[in-house]
C-alpha positions in Angstrom: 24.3 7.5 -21.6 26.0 4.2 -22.7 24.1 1.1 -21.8 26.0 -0.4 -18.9 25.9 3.3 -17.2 22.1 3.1 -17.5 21.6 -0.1 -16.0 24.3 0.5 -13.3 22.1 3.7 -12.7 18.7 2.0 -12.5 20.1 -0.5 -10.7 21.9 1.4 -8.1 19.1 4.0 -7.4 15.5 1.9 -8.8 14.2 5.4 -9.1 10.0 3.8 -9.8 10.3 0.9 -7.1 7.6 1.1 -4.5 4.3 -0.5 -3.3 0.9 -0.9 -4.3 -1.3 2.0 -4.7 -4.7 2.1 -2.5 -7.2 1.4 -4.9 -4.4 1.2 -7.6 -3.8 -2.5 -10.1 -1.6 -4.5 -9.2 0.0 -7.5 -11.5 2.4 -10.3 -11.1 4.6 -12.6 -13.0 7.3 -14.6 -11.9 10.0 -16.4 -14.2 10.1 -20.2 -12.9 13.7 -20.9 -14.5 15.6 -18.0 -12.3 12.9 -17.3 -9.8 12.6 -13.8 -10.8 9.2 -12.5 -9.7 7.7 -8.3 -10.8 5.1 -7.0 -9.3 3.8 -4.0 -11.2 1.8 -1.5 -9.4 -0.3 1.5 -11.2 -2.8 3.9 -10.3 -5.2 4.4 -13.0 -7.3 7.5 -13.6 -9.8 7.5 -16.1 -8.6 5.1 -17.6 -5.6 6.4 -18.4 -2.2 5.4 -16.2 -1.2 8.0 -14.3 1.4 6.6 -11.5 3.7 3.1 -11.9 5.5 1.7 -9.4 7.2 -1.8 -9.1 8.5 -4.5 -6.9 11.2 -6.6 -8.4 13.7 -10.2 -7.4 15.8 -10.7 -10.2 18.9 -9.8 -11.6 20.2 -6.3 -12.4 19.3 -6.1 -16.2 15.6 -7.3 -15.3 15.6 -4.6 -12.3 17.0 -1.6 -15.0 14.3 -3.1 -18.1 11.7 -3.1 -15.4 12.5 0.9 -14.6 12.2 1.9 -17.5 8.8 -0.1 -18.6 7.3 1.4 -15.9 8.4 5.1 -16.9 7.0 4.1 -20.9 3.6 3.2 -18.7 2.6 6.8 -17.7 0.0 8.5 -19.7 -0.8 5.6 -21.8 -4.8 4.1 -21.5 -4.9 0.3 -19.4 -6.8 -0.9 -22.0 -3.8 -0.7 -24.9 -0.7 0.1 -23.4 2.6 -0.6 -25.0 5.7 -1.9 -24.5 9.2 -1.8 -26.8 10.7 -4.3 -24.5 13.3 -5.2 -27.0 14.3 -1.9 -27.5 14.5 -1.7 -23.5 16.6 -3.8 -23.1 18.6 -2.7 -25.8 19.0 0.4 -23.8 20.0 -1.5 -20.5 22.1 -3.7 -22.0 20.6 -6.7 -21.7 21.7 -9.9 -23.4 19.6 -11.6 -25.6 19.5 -14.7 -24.0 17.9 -12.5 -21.1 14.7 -11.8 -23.5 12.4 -14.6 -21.7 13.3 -13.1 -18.3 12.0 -10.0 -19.3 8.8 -11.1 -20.5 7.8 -11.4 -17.6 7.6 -7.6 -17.4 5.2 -7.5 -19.9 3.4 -10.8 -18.3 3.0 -8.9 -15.2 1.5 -5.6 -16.8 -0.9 -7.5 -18.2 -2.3 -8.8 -15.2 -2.5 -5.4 -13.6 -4.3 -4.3 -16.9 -6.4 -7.4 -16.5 -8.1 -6.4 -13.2 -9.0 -3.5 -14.5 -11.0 -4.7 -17.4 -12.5 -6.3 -14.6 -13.6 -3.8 -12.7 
């Protein structure tokens, strides 16, 4: 699927949008510049990412990146997951100049992965 079609896709239908989990992590990030804000939401099971879910105000290449972060997320442990955010948004499309918008992605996956270290 070309690019644009994914992002029009993702866009269009945000197949892993959703609310918090009971019990589940939760992690936010928002980018000050364009007011974007993602809150990622996971349910965690052994330690081992087993639902992700997000909530998302930004623009549609941050909305398709996001999607498809939160697919990568499943089966991966809290403690080191990882995230090929350029090659994301390679896949949606997404400008360059778009790069430190979608950090925040990342930013807010932390967080969530944060709280559960805390636990």
């Amino acid at each position: 699927m070309e690019p644009v079609e994914l992002k029009t896709q993702l866009f269009r239908d945000t197949p892993h949008a959703g609310r918090a989990f009971v019990g589940g992590l939760t992690g936010e990030a928002r980018h000050a510049l364009s007011a974007s804000t993602v809150r990622v939401h996971l349910r965690v099971e052994a330690g081992v990412i087993s639902e992700a879910r997000y909530e998302v105000r930004g623009c549609p290449d941050l909305i398709a990146a996001l999607d498809l972060a939160v697919q990568s997320l499943v089966n991966q442990l809290v403690s080191s997951w990882a995230l090929d955010l350029r090659a994301i948004a390679q896949a949606v499309g997404a400008p360059t100049a778009k790069l430190g918008k979608l950090l925040t992605i990342e930013d807010a996956i932390r967080a969530a992965a944060i709280g559960f270290a805390e636990r």
